[in-house]
N, C-alpha and C positions, 0 to 999 in steps of 0.2 A: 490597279487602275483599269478601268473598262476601257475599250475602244475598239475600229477597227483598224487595220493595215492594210494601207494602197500601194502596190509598187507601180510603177511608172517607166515605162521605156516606149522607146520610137518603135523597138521591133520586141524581137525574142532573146537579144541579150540579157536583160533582167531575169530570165528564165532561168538562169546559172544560180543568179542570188536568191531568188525563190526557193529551189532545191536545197540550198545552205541553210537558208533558215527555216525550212520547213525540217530537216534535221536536228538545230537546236529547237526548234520550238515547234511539234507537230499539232499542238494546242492552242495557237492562233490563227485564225482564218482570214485570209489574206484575199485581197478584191485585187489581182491583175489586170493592169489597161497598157495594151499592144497599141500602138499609134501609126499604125502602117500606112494607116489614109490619107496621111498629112504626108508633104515631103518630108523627106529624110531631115531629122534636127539639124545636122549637121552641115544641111542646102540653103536653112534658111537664114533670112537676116538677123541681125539681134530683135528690130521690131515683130516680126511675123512670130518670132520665137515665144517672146516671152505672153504674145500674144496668144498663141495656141497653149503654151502651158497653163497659162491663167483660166483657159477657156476650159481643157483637162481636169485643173484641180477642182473647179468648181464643179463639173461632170460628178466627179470621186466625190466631192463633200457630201452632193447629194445621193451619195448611194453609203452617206455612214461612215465614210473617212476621215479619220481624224489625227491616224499617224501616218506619213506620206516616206517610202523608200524611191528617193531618184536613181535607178540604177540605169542612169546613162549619163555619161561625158556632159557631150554636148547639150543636153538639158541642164548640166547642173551648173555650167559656166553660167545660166544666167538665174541662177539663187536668188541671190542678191534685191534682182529685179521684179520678184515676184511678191505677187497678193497672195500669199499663203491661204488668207478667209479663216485664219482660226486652225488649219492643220501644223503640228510638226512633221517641219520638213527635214531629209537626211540626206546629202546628198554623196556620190562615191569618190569626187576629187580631196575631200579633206581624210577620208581613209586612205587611198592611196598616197598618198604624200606622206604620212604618218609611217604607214605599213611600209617605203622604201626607204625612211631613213633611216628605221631602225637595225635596215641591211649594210648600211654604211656603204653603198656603192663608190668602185672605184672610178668608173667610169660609166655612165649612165644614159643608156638611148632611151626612146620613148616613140609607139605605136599608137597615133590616133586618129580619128575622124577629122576632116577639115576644117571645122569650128575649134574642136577642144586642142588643133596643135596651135591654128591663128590667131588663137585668143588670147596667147601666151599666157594663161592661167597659170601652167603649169612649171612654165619657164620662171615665171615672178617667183612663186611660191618654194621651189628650189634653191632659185639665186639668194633669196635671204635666206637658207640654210645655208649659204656656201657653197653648192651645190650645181657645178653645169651639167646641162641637158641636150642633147643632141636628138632632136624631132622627124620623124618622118608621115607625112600622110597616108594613111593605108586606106584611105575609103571606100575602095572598092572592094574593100574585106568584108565587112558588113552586108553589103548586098549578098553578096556570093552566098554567106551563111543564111541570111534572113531567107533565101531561095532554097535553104535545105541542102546547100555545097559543102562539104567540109572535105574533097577529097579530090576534087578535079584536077586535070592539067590548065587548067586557068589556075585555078586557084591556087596549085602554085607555083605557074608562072609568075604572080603577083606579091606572091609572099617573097620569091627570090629576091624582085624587081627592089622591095619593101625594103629588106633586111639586107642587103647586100653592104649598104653603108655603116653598117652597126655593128657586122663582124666583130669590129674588136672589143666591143662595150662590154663589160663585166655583168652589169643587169641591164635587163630591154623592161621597164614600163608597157602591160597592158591597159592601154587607155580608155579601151573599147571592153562592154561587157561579152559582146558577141566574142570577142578571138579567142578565149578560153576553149570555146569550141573544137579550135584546130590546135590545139595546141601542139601534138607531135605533126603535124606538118610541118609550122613553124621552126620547131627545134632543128631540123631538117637544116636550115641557113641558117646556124650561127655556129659558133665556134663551143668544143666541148667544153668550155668554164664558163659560160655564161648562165644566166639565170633569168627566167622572165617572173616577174612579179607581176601577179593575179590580186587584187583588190577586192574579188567579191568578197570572200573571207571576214577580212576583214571588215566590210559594210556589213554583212551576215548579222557578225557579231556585234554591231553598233545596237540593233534590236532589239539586247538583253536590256538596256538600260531607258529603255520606255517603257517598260512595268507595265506591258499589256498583259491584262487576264484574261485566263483561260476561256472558250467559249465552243458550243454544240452547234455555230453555225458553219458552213461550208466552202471551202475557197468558190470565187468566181473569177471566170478569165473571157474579157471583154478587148474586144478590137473593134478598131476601125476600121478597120482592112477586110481580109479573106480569113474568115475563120479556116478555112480547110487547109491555107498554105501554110496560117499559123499554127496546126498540129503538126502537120507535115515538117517545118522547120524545128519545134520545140520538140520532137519528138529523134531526130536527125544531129540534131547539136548539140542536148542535153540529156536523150533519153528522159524523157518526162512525157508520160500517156497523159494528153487532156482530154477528155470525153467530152466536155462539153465548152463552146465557145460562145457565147451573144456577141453579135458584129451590132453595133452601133454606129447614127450618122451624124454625125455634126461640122 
């Protein structure tokens, strides 16, 4: 199947999942869009939300998108409510939920931005496996990263502040694409048997099964925002050299 691939995030946390599937599949050219210009997904209402994604997707259709990677939380809690326009959409809450039951957690926390913990998405989608969840807000985790932090004494002061309650939880839920980033800071507050589950992975590999073909054309990586912070962070959090950014206004 011909197409092309849009990933999607607020900032540079989708930049984890890029790297992932640009290892299984370095033969599909991928159109990146950094949404830094807008507030933070995870500030805004469900209206202004599903508002600016709809305004996004349409962005992306016209530049040739036609399979869409949501690698963000709080973008994908409103799915549902979206004008897709004709793309498939993937988004990272139904891999993650997938990807941690099949760890059978004993006891389960969960890290995420202020929409995707208030939304109880993730709390619903548990409790009908059986499944309780113990939630913390981290939102000031993302910012920190999206600025190119992964090592501060803020930063973790914040992760202590974060995880302090979840010590004794067997697996911690990554809810956020960005924290993969820190990940050995994080480990730092918890206790030796615990386990944090990463969902890019698994989204990564959701990929294989839209039967995109091969193509000679070249990824592009567009923001809204600063191109220069968005290398400066993508390059800080994931080790990914972008050379080239188009900042777009809308």
């Amino acid at each position: 199947m011909s197409g092309q691939l849009g990933i999607l995030d607020w900032g540079i946390g989708g930049i984890g999942v890029y790297k992932l599937i640009k290892q299984r599949r370095p033969d599909v050219p991928v159109i990146y869009f950094s949404d830094t210009g807008a507030t933070p997904y995870g500030k805004m209402s469900s209206a202004e939300l599903v508002a600016r994604l709809n305004s996004v997707i349409g962005f992306l259709k016209s530049r040739g998108v036609t399979h869409l990677v949501i690698a963000c939380n709080a973008a994908s809690t409103a799915i549902p409510f979206l004008n897709n326009d004709g793309i498939e959409s993937e988004g990272v809450i139904e891999s993650a939920v997938a990807m941690t039951v099949k760890l059978k957690p004993k006891r389960l926390g969960l890290i995420g931005g202020r929409r995707t913990v208030l939304s109880g998405i993730y709390r619903n989608a548990f409790a009908e496996l059986g499944i309780s969840v113990r939630q913390r807000i981290a939102q000031p985790l993302s910012g920190l990263i999206e600025s190119g932090d992964t090592s501060s004494d803020k930063l973790r002061g914040e992760c202590k502040r974060i995880l302090s309650p979840l010590r004794n939880c067997s697996h911690i839920l990554l809810a956020c694409t960005h924290y993969p980033a820190i990940l050995s800071v994080l480990n730092e507050y918890i206790s030796a048997n615990a386990q944090f589950i990463d969902p890019a992975a698994a989204l990564a590999k959701s990929v294989d099964n839209l039967g995109l073909s091969s193509s000679k054309l070249t990824d592009l990586f567009i923001t809204s925002g600063d191109a220069g912070q968005m290398k400066k962070a993508a390059l800080a959090a994931f080790e990914v050299q972008i050379s080239k950014i188009s900042e777009v206004a809308f």
